[in-house]
C-alpha positions in Angstrom: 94.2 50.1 148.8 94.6 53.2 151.0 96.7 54.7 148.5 94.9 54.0 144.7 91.9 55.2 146.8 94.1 58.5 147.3 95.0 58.5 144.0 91.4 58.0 142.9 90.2 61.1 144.6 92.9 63.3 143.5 92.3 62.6 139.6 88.7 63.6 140.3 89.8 66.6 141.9 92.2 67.8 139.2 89.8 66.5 136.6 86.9 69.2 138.6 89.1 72.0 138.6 90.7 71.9 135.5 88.6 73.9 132.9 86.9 71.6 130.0 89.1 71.3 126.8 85.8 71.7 124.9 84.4 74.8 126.6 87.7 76.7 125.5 87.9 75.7 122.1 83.6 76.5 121.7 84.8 79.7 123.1 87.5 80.1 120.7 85.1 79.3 117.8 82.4 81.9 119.2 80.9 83.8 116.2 81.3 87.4 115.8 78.1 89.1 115.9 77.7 91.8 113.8 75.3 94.4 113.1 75.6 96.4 109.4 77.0 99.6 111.6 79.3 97.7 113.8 80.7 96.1 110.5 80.8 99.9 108.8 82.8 101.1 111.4 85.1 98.3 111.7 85.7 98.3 108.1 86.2 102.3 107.9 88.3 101.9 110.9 90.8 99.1 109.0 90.6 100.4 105.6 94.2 100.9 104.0 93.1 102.3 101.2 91.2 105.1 103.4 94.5 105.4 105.3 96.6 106.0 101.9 93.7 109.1 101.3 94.0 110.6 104.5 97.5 110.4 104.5 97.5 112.5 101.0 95.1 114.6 102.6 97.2 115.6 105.5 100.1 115.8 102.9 97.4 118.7 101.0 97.0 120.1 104.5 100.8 120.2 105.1 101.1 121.8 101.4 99.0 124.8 102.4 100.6 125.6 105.7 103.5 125.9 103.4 102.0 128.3 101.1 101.1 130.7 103.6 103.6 130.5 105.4 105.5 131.8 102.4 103.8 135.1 103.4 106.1 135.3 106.5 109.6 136.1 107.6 112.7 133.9 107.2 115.0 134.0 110.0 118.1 132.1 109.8 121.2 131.8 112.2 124.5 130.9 109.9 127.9 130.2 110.7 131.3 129.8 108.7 134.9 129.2 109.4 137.6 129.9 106.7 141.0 129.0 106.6 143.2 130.9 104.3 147.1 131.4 102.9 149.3 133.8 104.4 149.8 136.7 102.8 152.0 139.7 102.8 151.0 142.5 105.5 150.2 145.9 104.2 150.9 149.0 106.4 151.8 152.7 106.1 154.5 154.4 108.5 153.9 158.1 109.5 156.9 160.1 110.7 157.1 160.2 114.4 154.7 157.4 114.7 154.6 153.7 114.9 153.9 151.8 111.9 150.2 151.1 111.3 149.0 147.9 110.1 145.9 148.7 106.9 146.0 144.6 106.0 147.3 142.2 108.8 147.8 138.5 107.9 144.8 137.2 109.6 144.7 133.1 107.9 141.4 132.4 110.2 138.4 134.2 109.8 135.0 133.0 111.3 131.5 135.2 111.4 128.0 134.4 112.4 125.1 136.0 111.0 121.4 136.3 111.9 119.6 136.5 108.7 115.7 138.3 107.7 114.1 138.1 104.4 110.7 139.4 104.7 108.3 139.2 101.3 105.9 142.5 102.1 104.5 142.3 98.3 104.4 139.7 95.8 101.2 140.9 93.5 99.0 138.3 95.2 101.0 135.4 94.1 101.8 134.2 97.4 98.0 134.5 98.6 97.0 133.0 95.2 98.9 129.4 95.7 97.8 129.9 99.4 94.1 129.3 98.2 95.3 127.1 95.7 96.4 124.7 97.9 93.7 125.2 100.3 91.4 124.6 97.2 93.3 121.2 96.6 93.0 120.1 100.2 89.4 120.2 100.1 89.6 118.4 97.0 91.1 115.9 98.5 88.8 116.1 101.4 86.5 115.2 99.3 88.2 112.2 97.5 88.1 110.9 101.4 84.6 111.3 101.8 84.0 109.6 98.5 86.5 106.5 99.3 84.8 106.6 102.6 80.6 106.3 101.0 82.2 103.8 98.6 83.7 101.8 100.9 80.5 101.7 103.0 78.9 100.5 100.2 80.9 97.6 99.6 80.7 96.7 103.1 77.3 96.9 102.8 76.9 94.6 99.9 79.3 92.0 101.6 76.7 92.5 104.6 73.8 91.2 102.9 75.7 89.0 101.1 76.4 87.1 103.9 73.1 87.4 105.0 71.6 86.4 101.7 73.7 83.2 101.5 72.8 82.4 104.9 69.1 82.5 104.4 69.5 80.9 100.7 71.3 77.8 102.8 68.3 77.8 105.3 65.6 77.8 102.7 67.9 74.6 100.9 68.2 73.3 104.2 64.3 73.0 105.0 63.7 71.9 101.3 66.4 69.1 101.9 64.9 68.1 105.1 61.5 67.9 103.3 62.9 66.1 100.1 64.3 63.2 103.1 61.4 62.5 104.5 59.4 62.2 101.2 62.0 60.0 100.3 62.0 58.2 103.7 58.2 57.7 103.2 58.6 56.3 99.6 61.0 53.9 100.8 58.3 52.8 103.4 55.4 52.4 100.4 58.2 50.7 98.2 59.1 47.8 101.3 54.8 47.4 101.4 54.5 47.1 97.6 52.4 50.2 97.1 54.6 52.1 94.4 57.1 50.7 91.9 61.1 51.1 92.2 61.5 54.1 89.9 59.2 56.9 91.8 61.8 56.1 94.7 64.4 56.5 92.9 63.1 59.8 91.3 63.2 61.0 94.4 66.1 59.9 95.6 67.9 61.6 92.6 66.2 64.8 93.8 67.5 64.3 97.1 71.1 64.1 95.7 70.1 67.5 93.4 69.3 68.9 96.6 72.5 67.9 98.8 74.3 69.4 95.8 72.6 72.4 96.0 72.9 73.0 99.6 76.8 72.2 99.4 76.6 74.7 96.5 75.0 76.9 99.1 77.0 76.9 102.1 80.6 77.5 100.0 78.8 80.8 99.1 78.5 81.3 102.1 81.2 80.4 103.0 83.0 82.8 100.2 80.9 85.7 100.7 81.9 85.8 104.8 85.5 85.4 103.5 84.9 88.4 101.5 83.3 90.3 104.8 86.7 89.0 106.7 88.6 90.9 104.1 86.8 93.8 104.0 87.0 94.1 108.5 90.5 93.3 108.6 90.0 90.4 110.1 93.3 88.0 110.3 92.1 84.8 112.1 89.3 84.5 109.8 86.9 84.8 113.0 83.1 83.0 111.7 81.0 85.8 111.0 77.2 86.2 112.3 75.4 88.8 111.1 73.1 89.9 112.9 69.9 91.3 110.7 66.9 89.6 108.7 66.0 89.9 105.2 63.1 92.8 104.8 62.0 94.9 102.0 63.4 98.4 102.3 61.2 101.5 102.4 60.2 103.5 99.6 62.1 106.7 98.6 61.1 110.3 97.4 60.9 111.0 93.3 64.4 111.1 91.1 63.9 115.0 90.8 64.0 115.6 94.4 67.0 112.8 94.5 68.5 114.3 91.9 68.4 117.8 93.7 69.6 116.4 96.9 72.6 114.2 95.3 74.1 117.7 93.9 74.2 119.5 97.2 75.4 116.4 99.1 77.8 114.0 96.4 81.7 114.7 97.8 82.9 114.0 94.4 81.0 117.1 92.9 82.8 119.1 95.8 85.9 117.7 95.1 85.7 119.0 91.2 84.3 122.3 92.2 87.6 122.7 94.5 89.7 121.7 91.7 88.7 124.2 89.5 88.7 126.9 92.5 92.0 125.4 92.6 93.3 126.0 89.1 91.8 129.5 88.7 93.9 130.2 91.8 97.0 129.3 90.1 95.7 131.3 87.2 96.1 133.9 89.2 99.1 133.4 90.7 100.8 132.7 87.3 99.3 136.2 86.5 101.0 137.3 89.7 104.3 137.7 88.1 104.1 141.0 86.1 103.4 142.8 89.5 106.1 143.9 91.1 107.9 142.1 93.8 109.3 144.0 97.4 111.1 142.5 99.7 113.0 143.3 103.2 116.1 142.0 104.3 118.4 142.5 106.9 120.6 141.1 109.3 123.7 141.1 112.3 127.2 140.0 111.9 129.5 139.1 114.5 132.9 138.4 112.7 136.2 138.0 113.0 137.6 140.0 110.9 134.7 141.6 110.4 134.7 142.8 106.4 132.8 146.1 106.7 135.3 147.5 109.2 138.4 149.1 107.9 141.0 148.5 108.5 140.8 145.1 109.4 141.7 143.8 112.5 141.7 140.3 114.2 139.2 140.7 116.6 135.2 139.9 116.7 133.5 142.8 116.2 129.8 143.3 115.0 127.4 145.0 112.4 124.2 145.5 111.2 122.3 145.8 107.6 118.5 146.6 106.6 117.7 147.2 103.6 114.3 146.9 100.7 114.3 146.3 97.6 111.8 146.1 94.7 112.0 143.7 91.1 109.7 143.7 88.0 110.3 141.4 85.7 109.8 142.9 82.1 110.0 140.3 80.1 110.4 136.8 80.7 110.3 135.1 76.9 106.6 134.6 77.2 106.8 132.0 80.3 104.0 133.8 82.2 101.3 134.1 79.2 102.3 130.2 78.9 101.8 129.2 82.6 98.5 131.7 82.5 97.3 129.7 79.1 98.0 126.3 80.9 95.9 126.9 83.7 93.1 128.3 81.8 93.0 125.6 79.7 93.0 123.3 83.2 90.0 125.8 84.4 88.2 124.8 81.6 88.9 121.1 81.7 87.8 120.7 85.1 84.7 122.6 84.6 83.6 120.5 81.5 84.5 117.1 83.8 82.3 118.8 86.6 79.4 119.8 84.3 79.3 116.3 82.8 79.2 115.0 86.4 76.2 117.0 87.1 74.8 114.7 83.4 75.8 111.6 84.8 74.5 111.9 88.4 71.0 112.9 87.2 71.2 109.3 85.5 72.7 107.8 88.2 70.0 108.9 90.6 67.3 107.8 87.7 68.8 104.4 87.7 69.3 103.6 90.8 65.5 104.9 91.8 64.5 102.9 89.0 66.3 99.5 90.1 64.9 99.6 93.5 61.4 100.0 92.0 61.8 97.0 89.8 63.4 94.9 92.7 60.4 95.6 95.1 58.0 94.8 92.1 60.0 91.4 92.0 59.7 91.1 95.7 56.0 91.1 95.4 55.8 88.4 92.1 57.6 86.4 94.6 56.0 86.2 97.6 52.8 85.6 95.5 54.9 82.8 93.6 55.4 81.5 97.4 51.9 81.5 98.0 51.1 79.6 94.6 53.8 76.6 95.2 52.4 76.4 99.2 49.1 75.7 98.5 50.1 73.8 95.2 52.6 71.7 97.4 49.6 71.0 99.8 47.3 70.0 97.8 49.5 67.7 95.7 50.5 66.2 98.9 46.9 65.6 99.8 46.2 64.4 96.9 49.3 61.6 96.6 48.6 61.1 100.2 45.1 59.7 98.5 47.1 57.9 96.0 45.9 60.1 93.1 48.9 61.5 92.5 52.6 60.1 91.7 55.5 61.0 93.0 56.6 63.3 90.5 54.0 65.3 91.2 54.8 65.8 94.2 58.9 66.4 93.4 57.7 69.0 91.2 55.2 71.1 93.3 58.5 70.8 95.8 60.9 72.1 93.2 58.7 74.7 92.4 58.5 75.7 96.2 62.1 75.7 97.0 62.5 77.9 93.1 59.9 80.4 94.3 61.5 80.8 97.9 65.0 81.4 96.4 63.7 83.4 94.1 61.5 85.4 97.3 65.3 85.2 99.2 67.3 87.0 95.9 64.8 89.5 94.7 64.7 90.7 98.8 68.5 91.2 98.9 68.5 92.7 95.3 66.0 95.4 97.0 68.5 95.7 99.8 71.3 96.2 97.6 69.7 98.5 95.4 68.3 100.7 98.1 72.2 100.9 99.5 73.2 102.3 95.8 70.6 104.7 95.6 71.9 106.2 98.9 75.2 105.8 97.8 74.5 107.7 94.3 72.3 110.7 96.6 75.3 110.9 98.7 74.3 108.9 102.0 
């Protein structure tokens, strides 16, 4: 007895220190709660297709180091050993003296050199593909900063597109609850004999519309948080709570002043801009090449045998060079005036592409003011929509509460309601979404 009771108190014991199984897994199933800037950064931060355009970026960077440093001295440090045949020795002999070796056999030769090339004057070429590629970095600079709005964008869309599935399941939800207990209280009229078979089972089949629209509902939601997963990077496909409500957004300034503000502030209009700084650069580096050309070069051997010292001996001995010289190519078979042509002819491209961006962002801007003016006009029609199916929903069920109206009455001012809300709940996030493009298509 003694010992079960032992037993009994050490199973409570471990069963009061041990943690609860349930608490850990609710803790494991805890929701991520997000706000739409938390959810920005931590898409911005995961993105791989950001990290493929910062990597070319820093590839541009790397380019224009290399074209300036083009400007400045190479210094190199070579070494070679040779093995050769044997050959016959070549001397002289001199009366009264002993002979004297002019060509000794000497079948291993090593030198070392320390090499300078210098490029003092290159026409401006050099500088030329210097600001070309500094041109083409900021081009791609800006192709960042547009990859980076767009993808806050989309992120922004898969935001409220959680948020708007959420609410749309809430407003199903309450109409579901509300179709039950109609259909509860028909049930109870049918068992007393006050209405006949079929207005119950009217509303039952609106019930089962209504489960199917609520199913309907939460896989949308369920989809559009799958979509937000994606988007964040986010591997154990964590639930997803945003946290934010739907509300109108406020109004913006006119499409001129937009319009004005999107060309100073759109990193895809830099971005063409730099490109054609970019090509007129190598325009004139291409135009570079009928200047002359001077250079400086030198250098220090240490050899064995050394070949400027005569006669040759089989010892290490140094020397030294410096020299400068100067080329101008005459005539190259009309290379250069092609090159020049071609990158006119890209100046021109690019500037037409930019000038038809300037076209398309003014209508951009239009649109998208445009949109969010129609979406809050919507917003309005529906919140008076929800007003009208309230008080029609009321008074029908004041009036079937009096028995002077049926049940389809009653499932229609309910239908009406649930329409009107959804309608409320879409034409709110349409006004979100378009609000996020037009600051997307100013350059926010």
């Amino acid at each position: 007895m003694a010992d079960a009771v032992r037993l009994a108190g050490w199973l409570v014991l471990c069963t009061l220190s041990a943690p609860p199984a349930s608490a850990a897994a609710q803790d494991a199933a805890a929701p991520l709660r997000l706000t739409l800037d938390e959810v920005v950064a931590r898409g911005v931060a995961n993105s791989q297709r950001l990290a493929e355009l910062e990597a070319r970026q820093e590839g541009a960077a790397a380019a224009e180091a290399g074209r300036r440093a083009a400007a400045h001295p190479l210094v190199a440090l070579t070494g070679r050993y040779t093995r050769t045949n044997h050959v016959d020795e070549f001397g002289i002999t001199v009366p009264g003296l002993p002979p004297r070796i002019i060509y000794p056999d000497i079948p291993d030769n090593a030198d070392a050199r320390l090499d300078l090339q210098w490029p003092i004057y290159t026409g401006g070429r050099v500088d030329a593909l210097a600001r070309a590629a500094g041109a083409e970095r900021a081009a791609t600079g800006g192709d960042v900063a547009a990859a980076r709005a767009d993808l806050r964008l989309e992120l922004t869309r898969a935001f409220w597109a959680v948020v708007t599935a959420r609410e749309t399941e809430a407003v199903v939800g309450a109409s579901l609850d509300s179709l039950a207990a109609h259909v509860a209280d028909l049930r109870s009229r049918l068992d007393q004999g006050l209405i006949p078979p079929n207005e119950l089972l009217n509303a039952e089949t609106q019930h089962s519309r209504a489960r199917m629209l609520a199913i309907e509902a939460a896989n949308t939601a369920r989809i559009a948080e799958a979509d937000l997963q994606r988007l964040l990077g986010l591997e154990d496909e964590a639930r997803i709570e945003p946290v934010a409500t739907l509300a109108v957004p406020r109004g913006e300034a006119d499409p001129p002043a937009l319009a004005a503000k999107a060309r100073a502030a759109r990193p895809e209009r830099a971005a063409l801009r730099s490109r054609v700084e970019a090509f007129r650069a190598r325009g004139d580096a291409a135009a570079a090449g009928a200047r002359p050309q001077i250079a400086i070069a030198g250098g220090y051997d240490y050899a064995r045998p050394n070949p400027r010292i005569f006669p040759r001996l089989g010892e290490w001995r140094d020397s030294w060079d410096l020299s400068i010289s100067a080329s101008w190519l005459l005539f190259d078979g009309g290379r250069r005036r092609a090159e020049l042509a071609e990158t006119l002819a890209a100046v021109r491209g690019a500037e037409a592409r930019a000038a038809d961006f300037d076209r398309q962002l003014t209508f951009e801007v239009r649109q998208r003011w445009l949109e969010l003016d129609s979406s809050r006009a919507a917003v309005a029609a529906a919140e008076d929509a929800i007003a009208s199916a309230a008080e029609s929903r009321r008074v029908v069920g004041e009036r079937f509460t009096a028995g002077v109206a049926i049940t389809a009455d009653v499932l229609d001012a309910e239908q009406a309601l649930l329409q009107a809300r959804l309608d409320r709940t879409r034409a709110i996030a349409n006004a979100i979404l378009a609000a996020a493009r037009l600051d997307r298509a100013v350059g926010g």
